[in-house]
C-alpha positions in Angstrom: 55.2 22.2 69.5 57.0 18.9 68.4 57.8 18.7 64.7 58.6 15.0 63.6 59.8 14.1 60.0 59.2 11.1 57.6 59.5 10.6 53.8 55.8 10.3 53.6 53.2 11.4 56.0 49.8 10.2 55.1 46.8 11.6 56.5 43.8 8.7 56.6 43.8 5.4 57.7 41.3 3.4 55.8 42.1 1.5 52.7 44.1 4.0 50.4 46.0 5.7 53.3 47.0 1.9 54.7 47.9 0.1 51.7 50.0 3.2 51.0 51.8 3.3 53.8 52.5 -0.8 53.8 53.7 -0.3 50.5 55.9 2.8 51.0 57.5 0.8 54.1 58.2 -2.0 51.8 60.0 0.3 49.5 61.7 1.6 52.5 60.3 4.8 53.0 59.9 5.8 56.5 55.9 6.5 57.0 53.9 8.6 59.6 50.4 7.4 59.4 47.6 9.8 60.8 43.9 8.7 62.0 41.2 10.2 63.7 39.5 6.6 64.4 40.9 3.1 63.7 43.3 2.0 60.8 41.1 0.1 58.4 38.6 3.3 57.6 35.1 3.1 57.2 35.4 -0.3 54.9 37.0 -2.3 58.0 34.5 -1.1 60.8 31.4 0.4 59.3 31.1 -0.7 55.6 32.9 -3.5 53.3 33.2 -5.9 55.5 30.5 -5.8 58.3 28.0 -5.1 55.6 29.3 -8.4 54.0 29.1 -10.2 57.2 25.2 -9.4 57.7 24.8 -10.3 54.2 26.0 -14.1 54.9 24.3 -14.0 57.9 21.3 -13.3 55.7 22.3 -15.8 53.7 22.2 -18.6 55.6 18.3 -17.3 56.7 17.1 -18.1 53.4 19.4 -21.3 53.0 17.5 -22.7 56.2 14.0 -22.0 54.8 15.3 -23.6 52.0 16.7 -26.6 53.4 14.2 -28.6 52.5 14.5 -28.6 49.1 17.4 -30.1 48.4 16.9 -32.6 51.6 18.2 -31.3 54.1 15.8 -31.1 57.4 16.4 -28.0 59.2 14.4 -25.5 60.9 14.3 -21.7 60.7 13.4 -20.3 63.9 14.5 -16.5 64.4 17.3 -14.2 63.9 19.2 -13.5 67.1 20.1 -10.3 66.8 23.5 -9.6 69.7 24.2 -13.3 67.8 25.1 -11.5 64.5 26.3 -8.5 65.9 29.1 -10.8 67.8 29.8 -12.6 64.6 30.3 -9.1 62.7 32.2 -7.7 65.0 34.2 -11.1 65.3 35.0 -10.5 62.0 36.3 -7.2 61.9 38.2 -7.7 64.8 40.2 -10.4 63.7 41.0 -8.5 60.2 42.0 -5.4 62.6 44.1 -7.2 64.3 45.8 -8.9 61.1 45.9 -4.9 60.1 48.0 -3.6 63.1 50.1 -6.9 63.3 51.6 -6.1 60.0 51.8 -2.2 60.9 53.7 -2.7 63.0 55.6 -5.4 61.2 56.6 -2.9 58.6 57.8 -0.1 61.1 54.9 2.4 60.3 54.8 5.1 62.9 50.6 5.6 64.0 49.2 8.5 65.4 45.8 8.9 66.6 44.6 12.5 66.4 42.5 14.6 64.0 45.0 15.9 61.5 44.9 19.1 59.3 47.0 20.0 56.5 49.7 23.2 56.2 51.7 24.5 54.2 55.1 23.3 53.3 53.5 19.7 53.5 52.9 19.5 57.5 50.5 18.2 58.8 49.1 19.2 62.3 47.7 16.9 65.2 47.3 19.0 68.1 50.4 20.7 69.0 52.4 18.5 66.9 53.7 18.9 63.4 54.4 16.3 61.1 56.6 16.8 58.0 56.8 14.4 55.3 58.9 14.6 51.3 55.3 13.6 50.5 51.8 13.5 51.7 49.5 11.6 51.0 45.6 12.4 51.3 43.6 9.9 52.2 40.1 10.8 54.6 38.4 8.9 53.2 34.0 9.4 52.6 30.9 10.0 55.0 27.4 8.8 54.5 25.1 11.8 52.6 21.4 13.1 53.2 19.8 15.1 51.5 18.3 18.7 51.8 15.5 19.5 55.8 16.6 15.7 55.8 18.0 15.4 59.3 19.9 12.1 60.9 18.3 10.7 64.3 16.2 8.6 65.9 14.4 6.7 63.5 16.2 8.2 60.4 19.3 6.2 60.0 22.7 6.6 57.9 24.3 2.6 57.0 26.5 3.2 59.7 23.0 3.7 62.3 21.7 0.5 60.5 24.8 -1.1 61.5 24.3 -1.1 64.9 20.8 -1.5 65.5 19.8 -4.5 68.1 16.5 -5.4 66.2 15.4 -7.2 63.0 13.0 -4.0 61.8 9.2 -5.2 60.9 8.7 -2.5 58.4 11.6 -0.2 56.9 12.3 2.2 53.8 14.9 2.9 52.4 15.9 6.0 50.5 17.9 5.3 47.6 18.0 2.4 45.2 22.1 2.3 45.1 24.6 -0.2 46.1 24.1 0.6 50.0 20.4 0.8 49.7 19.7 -2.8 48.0 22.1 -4.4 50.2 20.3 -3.2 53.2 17.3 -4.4 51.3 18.2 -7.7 50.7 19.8 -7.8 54.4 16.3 -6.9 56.0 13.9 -9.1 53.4 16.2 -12.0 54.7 15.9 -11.1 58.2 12.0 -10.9 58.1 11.6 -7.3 57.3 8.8 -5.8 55.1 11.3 -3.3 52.6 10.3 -0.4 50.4 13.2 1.3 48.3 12.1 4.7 47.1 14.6 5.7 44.0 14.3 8.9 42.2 15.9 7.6 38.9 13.9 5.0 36.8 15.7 2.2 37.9 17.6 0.2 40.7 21.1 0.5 40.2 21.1 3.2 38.2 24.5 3.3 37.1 24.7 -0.5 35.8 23.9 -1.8 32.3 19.8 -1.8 32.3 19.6 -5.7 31.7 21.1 -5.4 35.6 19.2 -3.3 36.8 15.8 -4.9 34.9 16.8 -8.1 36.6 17.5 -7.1 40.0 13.8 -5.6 40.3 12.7 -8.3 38.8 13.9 -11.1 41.3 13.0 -8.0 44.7 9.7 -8.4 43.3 10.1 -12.5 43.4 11.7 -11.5 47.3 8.8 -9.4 48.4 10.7 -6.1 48.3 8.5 -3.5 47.3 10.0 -0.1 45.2 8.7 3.3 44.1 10.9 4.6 41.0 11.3 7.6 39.4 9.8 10.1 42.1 11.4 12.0 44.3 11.7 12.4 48.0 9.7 15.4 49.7 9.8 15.1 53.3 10.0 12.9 56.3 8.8 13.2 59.8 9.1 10.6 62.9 7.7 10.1 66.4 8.8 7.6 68.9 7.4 4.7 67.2 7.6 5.3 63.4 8.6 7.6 60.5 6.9 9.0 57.7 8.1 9.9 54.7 6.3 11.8 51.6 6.8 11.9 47.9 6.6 14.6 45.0 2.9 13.8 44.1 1.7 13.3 47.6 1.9 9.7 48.8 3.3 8.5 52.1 5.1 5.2 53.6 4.9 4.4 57.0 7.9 2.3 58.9 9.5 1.9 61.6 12.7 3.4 60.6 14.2 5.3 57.4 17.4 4.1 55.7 18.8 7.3 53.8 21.2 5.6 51.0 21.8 8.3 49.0 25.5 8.0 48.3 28.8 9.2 50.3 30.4 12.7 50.3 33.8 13.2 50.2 35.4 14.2 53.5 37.4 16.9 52.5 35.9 19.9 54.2 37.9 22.0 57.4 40.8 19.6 56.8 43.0 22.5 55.3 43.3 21.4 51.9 42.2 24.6 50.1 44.4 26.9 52.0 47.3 25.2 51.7 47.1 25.2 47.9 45.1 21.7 47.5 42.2 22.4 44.4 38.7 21.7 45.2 35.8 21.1 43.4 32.5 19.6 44.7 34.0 18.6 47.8 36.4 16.5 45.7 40.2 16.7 45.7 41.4 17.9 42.3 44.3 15.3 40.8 46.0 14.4 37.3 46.0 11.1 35.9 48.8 10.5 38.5 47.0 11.5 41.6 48.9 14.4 42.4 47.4 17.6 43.7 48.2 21.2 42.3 51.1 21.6 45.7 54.1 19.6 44.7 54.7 16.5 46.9 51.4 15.9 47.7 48.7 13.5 46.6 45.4 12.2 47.1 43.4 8.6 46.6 40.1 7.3 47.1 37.1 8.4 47.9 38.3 12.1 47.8 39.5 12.0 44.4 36.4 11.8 41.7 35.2 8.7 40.2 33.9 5.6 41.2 33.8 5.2 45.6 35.0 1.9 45.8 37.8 0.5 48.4 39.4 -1.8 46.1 40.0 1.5 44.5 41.5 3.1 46.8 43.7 0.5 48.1 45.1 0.1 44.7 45.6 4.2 44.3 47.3 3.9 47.8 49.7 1.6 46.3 50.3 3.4 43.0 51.2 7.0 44.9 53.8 4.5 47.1 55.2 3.5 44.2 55.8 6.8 42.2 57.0 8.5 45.1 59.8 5.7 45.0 60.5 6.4 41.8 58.4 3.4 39.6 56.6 4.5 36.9 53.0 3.5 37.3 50.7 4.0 34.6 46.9 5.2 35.3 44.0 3.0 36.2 41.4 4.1 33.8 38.1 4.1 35.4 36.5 1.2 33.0 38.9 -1.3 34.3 37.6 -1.4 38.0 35.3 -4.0 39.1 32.2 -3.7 40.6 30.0 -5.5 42.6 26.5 -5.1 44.5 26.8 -8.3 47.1 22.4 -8.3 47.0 20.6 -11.4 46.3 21.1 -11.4 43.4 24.3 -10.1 42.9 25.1 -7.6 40.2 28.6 -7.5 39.3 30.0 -5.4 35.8 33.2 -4.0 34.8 34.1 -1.9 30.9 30.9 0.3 30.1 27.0 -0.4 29.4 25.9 -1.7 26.0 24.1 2.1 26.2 27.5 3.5 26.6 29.1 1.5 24.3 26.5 2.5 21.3 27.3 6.2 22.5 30.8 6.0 21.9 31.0 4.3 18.6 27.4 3.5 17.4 24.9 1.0 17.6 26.0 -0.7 14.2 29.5 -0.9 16.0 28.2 -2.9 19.0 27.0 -6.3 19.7 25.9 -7.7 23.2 24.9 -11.1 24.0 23.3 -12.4 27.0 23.6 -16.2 28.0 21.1 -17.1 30.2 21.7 -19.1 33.9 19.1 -21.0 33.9 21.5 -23.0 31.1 24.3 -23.2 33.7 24.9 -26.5 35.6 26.1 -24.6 38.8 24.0 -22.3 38.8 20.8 -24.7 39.1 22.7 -26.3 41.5 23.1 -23.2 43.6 19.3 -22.6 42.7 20.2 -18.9 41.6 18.2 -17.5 38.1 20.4 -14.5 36.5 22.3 -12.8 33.1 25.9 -12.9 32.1 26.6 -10.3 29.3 29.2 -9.4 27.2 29.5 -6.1 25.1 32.0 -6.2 22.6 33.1 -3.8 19.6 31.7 -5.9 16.1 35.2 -7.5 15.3 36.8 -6.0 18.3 37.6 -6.0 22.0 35.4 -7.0 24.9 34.6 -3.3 26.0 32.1 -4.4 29.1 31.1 -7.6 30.9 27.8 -7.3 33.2 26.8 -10.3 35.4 23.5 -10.9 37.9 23.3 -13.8 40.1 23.9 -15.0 43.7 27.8 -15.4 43.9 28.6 -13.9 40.4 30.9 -11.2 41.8 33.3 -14.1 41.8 33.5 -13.8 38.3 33.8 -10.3 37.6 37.8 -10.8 37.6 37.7 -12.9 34.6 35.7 -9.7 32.9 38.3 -7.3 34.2 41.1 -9.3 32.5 39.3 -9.1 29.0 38.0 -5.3 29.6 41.8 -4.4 30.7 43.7 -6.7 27.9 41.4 -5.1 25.6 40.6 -9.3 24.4 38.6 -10.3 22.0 36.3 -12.8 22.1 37.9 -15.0 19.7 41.1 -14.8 22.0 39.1 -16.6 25.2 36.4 -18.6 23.6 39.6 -21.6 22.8 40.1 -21.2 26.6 38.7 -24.1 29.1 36.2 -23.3 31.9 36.6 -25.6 34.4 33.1 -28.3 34.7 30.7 -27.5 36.6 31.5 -23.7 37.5 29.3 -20.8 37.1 32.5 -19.1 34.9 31.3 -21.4 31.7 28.8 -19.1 31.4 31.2 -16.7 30.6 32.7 -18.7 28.6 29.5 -19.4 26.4 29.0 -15.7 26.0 32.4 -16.0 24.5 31.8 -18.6 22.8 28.6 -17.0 20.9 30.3 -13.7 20.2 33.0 -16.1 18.8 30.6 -16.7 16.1 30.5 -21.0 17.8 27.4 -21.0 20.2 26.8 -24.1 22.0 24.2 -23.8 24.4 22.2 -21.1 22.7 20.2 -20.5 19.5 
């Protein structure tokens, strides 16, 4: 046994256990930095940004179909399938690259190993022990099914989907999620015949309903077919297709099965609960500060409850590095993160749901306003339909801004400044939105809930 010592030992390598640790080593902490796999997590290799990738890929599918409506003669002829696989994996080599270059820029020490945490804040890689003032948890999420629903063959998690060499002709997907309608809007691009099967009433569940409402509506204008509001019974395959069942008795036949039904934390065997960590769910327990209950050690991301999101993570990594060096970091409420479905349409929100909103302080306290893309310049450039809207408190802050259209999570920052400032309306609508830019929609939501409408009646 070999026991080596830093000032913080972090055990994960994806985006909150690597920001962390560039952080801490800019603070100049010494950092040990443990992963099973490759630094950059699930985001870098399996998720944010090869996801993203196919999604461009699929993008420029439909722009070439397209061409020819804004004059442009071009000719669609097929998807090559090892040709986006090489540009994916292009891409995520050159940003892991970038990541170990500046690694080992700041000095982090790397070790590859499955880790488990002791007592007296060690963790263990094989025979070696690894001691830190602090550790940090950081292992990140896997990819859930659900109950006699097993993984193989023709039943695929997003990281399966990932890595399949063939453009599908007929697929389903389980789960009407973020995962699930990116996949969705992948495949329809590709050529694929889609069917999302969501047991909640609607896709998206979790965003404001004008969202959600408008993201079925344009799938519908796509060709991508949903069942809502039943739930899944079973699913069996042979070597050409799989079947899967519903509460009520109807099938869908494909030739695979997508299951999208949200990520787990990866919490369990690690340790945690008998060296004192609290555990509930499968989730790290934490205060507002992201410590555990075993002093000197801490958790971020997807362990820690709330929203799964690696922009989350990344910027919990780098709050833990800073309190542990002794700067006082306040808490990230929950409300101010942005998110963003990268579908076509996008759906991007951050703040709460006009639903939401009426809940907390009643519907005669609330008024939402939705300005309409079809009024924007660049968006009928861009040829993308969509909503921006703003909830606000009547004669009060912004409290959520929700946004559908292709591109529009390019906004979402502008939202997240009057969310987290706690703006009011009347404080942006003097301020100028560059000409032509899909962000003057924004602005004439602003505007309107200024009371000084432009563009709308």
């Amino acid at each position: 046994m070999t026991t080596h010592t830093a000032d913080i030992v972090i055990l994960g390598g994806g985006s909150g256990g690597y920001a962390a640790a560039l952080r801490a080593a800019e603070l100049g902490k010494s950092v040990i930095l443990i992963e099973k796999d490759k630094v950059g997590g699930t985001c870098l290799h399996r998720g944010c940004i090869p996801t993203k990738a196919l999604l461009h890929a699929a993008e420029v599918a439909d722009h070439t179909r397209s061409a020819a409506s804004v004059g442009v003669t071009a000719t669609f002829e097929a998807i090559d399938p090892a040709g986006v696989r090489a540009y994916r994996e292009g891409i995520v080599a050159k940003k892991y690259k970038g990541l170990q270059g500046l690694i080992t820029a700041r000095g982090i020490t790397v070790v590859e190993g499955e880790g488990r945490l002791a007592g007296d804040r060690t963790v263990i890689v094989g025979d070696d022990h690894y001691v830190g003032t602090d550790v940090i948890l950081a292992t990140g999420s896997y990819s859930r099914s659900l109950p006699g629903l097993e993984i193989g063959g023709r039943i695929l998690t997003s990281e399966q989907a990932l890595a399949l060499d063939e453009v599908p002709g007929k697929v389903l997907i389980l789960g009407g999620g973020v995962i699930g309608v990116e996949f969705a809007s992948v495949w329809r691009s590709f050529g694929s015949e889609v069917t999302i099967i969501e047991a909640l009433p609607h896709l998206v569940p979790n965003e404001d309903i004008t969202l959600s409402k408008g993201l079925e509506r344009a799938f519908r204008r796509r060709g991508i077919a949903y069942s809502l509001g039943v739930r899944f019974q079973s699913a069996t395959q042979d070597a050409d297709s799989v079947t899967v069942t519903l509460e009520g008795g109807t099938t869908h036949t494909a030739d695979y099965l997508l299951v999208a039904v949200g990520r787990g934390p990866l919490t369990a065997d690690l340790g945690y609960e008998e060296a004192g960590v609290g555990i509930e769910r499968g989730f790290v327990v934490v205060d507002d500060q992201l410590r555990t209950a075993v002093p000197g050690v801490w958790a971020v991301g997807d362990i820690v409850p709330g929203l799964q999101l690696a922009h989350r993570g990344f910027q919990q990594g780098i709050a833990v590095a800073e309190r542990i060096s002794g700067i006082d970091v306040p808490a990230q409420p929950e409300t101010q993160i942005p998110r963003v479905t990268y579908s076509s349409p996008e759906v991007a929100s951050v703040g709460i749901t006009e639903e939401a909103a009426v809940a907390a302080h009643g519907a005669d306290a609330v008024v939402a306003y939705e300005y309409n893309l079809a009024g924007n310049g660049k968006s009928e450039i861009i040829g993308t339909g969509g909503t921006v809207k703003v909830v606000r408190q009547k004669d009060g802050p912004v409290l959520g801004v929700h946004l559908i259209g292709d591109r529009v999570g390019e906004l979402i920052t502008e939202g997240q400044l009057a969310v987290a400032w706690e703006a009011h309306p009347e404080d942006i609508a003097p301020l100028i939105h560059a000409h032509p830019t899909q962000s003057e929609a924004l602005g004439e939501a602003f505007l309107a809930l200024a009371g000084k409408p432009l563009h709308a009646l």
